[in-house]
N, C-alpha and C positions, 0 to 999 in steps of 0.2 A: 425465569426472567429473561426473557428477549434484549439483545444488543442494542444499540441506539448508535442514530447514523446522524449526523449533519453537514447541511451542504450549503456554501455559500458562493454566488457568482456574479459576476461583472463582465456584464457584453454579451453576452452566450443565453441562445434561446429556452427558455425553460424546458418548454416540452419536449425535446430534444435528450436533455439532462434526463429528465423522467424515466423516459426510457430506457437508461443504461444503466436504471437502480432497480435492484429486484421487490416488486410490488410490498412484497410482506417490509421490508425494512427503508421502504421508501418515503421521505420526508414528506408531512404534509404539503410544507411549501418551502421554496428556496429562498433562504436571506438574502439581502446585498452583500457585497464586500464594500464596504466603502472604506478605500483610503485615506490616513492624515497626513501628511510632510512630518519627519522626524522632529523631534522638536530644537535638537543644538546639533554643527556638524559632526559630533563627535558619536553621535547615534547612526549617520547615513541609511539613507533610503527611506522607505515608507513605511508605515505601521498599522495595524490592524489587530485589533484586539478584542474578546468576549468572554460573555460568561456564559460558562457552561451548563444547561438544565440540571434543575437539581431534579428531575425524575432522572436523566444523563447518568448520576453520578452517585445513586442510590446501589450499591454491589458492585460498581465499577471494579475492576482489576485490570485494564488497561486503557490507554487513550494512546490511539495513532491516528496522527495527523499528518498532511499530507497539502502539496499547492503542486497546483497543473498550471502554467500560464504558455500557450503556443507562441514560443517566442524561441528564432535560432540563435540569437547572442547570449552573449555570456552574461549569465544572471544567476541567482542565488535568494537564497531564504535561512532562514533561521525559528524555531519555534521554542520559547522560553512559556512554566507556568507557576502561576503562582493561585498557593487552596489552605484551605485552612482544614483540620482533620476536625472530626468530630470530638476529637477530645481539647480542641481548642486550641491547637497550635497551627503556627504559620510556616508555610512549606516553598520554597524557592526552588525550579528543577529547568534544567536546559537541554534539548538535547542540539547533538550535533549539524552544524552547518549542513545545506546542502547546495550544491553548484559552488559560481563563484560568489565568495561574500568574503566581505570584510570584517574581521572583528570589530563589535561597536559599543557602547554602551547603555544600556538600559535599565530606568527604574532605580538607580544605586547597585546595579551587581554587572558581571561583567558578559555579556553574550559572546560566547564561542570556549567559555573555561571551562572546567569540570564539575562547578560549584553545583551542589545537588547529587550528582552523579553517584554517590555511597548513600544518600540519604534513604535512613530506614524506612521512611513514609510512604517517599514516592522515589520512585529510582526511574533515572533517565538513561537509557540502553540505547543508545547512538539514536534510534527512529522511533522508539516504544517509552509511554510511559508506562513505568508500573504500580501499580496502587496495592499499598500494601498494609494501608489503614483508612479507616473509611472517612468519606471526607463530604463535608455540609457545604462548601464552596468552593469552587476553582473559577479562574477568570485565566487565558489563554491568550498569549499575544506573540505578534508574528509579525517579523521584519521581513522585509523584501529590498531587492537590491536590483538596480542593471534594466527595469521593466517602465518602462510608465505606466504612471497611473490610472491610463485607461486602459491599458492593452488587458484584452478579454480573461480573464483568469477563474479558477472554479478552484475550492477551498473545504477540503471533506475533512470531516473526522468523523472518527470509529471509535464507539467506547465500546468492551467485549464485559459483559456484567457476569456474575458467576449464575451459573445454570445446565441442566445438563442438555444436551444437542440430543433431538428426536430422532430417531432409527429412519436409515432413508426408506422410502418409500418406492415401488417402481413406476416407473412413465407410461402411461397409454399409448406413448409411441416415440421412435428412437430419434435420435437427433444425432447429427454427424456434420458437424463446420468444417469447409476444405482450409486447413491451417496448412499452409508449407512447413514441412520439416525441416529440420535443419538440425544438426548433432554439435556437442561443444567437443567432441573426442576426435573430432577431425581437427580441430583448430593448431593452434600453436603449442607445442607440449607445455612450455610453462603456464600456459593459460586453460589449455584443457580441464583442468579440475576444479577449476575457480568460476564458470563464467557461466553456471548453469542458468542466472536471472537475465544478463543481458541477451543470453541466446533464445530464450523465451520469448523474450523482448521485443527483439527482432522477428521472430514468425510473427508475431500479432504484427506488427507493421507491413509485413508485407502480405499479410491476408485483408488490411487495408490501402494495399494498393501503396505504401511509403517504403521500395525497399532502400533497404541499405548496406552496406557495407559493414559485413558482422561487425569487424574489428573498428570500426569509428563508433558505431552503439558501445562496444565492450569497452573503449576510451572513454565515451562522454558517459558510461553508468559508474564507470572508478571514482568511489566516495573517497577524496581525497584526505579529509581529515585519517582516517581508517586504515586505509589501500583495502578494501574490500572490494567486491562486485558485485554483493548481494543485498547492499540493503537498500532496502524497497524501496522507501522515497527518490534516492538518489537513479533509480531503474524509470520510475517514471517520469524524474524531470527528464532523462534522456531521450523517452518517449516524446514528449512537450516539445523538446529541442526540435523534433522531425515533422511537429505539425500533427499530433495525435493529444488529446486529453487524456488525462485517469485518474485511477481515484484508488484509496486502499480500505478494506472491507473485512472486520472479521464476520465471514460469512458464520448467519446463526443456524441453517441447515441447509443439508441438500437441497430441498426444494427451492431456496431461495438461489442457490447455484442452478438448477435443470431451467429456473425461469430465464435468466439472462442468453443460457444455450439455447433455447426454446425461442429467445427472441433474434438471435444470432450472435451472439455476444461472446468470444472465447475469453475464458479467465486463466492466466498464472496463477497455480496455486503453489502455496507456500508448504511441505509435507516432511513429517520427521518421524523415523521406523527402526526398528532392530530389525535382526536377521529372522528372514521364517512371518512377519506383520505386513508384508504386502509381495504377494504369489507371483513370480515370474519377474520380480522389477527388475531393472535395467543394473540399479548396483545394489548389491547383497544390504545395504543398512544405509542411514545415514543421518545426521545429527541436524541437517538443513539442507532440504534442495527445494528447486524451485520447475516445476512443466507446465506445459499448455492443458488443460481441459477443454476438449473442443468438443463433446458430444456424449453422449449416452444410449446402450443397447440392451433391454433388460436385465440383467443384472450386474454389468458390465458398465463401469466408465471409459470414454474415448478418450485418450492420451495423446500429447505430443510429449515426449519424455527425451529431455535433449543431452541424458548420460548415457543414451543408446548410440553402441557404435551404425548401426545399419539400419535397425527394427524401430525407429524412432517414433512411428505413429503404433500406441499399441492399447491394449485394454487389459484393464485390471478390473481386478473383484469389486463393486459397487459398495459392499457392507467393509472391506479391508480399507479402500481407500479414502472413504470417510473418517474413519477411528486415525488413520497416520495425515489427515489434514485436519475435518474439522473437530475435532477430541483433542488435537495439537495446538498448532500457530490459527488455523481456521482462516488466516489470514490470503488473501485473492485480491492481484491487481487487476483491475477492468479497464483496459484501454478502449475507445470512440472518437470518431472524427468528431472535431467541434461543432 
């Protein structure tokens, strides 16, 4: 059973969008966003809310969700759901702020608290929902703070459905994106082991021409709720911040990866390994890191892997690195000029 992708946007060219979704898992067509005014001040900001396919949400075991809007002030979102399982009960789940937001209230429960967060149903993991009983409805809704309501904004979400990922296949021919490297082991030692997303972050920005200032990306990707640096949504509104789009993706196979490189498109991928599960890598193991994928050479993926003291552009086994990404998290941010 194939993942399910939806995308929803306001101001931003379609065809454009198209483009930066790999054909197999590409939406027929792209919603609106259309926004409403909050409805009492105690809500702030604007709202936006759906319901989710129920073909969506047939094996589902995750929902991440994700808002791009290229805006450099200070702004924020919040994403709350509510579903009812299949054995008939009703489910409430929040996950964490990201940017600046304000605590508000919504629907009778409170947006920014923990409420859901234990729930055996659906569990809210700071960026990830998780589905842990199958569920005939869910309806999704999502505040926004700090943006007007026309400013261009694109609105993905990824449901990952249980099913097993097909053995990669090799390319008729290699592909190689010049991503700048950049190492997070040079950085600041208290920060060196921590900022392997934002540092990712930054080569896609400046293989689109936005560079920046590691350490201002490494600031504006620090998910404040947390103090983390890696979790995803909060990496891409810092992307957003600098005039780049993205989206988050559990990629359903390789091929749907070699299309986006094929079209020039490097992806952060999301990859988790023990020792001896992926040949030569840059650190013996690791429970969550985050590199560039910028290319492919027979049986070989192209690497920006930013736990490299020096060798940062490298390549790994094509069959190992799929098992410790998409067999894992499968999870890949795609950043795109708007």
């Amino acid at each position: 059973m194939s993942n399910a992708f939806l995308l929803f946007a306001q101001g931003l060219d379609e065809a454009a969008l198209q483009r930066a979704v790999p054909p197999s898992i590409r939406p027929k067509q792209i919603e609106p966003l259309a926004w409403t005014s909050a409805s009492s001040v105690e809500s702030r900001g604007d709202e936006f809310s759906f319901d989710l396919p129920l073909v969506a949400l047939e094996g589902a075991i995750e929902i991440l969700p994700c808002l791009s809007v290229v805006h450099d002030g200070a702004w924020g979102y919040q994403f709350a759901i509510e579903c009812e399982t299949k054995a008939g009960h009703s489910i409430r789940a929040i996950l964490d702020p990201i940017g600046s937001f304000v605590e508000a209230v919504q629907s009778g429960f409170r947006i920014g608290a923990a409420a859901g967060a234990a729930n055996e149903a659906v569990a809210a993991e700071i960026d990830l929902l998780r589905i842990r009983t199958p569920l005939q409805a869910a309806t999704l809704h999502l505040r926004v703070q700090g943006v007007a309501p026309t400013t261009p904004a694109l609105l993905s979400v990824s449901v990952r459905r249980k099913g097993i990922v097909p053995a990669p296949t090799l390319a008729s021919r290699d592909t190689a994106l010049a991503v700048p490297s950049q190492s997070q082991m040079v950085l600041r030692p208290e920060l060196a082991s921590h900022v392997c997303s934002p540092t990712s972050v930054a080569m896609l920005l400046a293989y689109y021409g936005h560079s920046a200032d590691i350490y201002d990306v490494i600031a504006e990707a620090r998910h404040q709720p947390s103090g983390l640096y890696g979790v995803w949504p909060a990496n891409i509104h810092a992307a957003a911040r600098r005039g780049v789009l993205g989206y988050l993706l559990h990629f359903p196979s390789w091929e749907a990866a070699r299309a986006l490189l094929d079209a020039g498109f490097p992806i952060v991928a999301s990859v988790r390994y023990e020792a001896g599960e992926l040949s030569q890598a840059a650190i013996e193991r690791t429970s969550g890191h985050l590199l560039v994928v910028r290319g492919c050479a027979g049986d070989t993926v192209l690497v920006n892997d930013p736990a490299a003291n020096d060798e940062v552009a490298r390549a790994y086994d094509l069959a190992e690195f799929c098992k410790v990404w998409l067999e894992r998290s499968a999870v890949g941010y795609v950043l795109f000029p708007p």
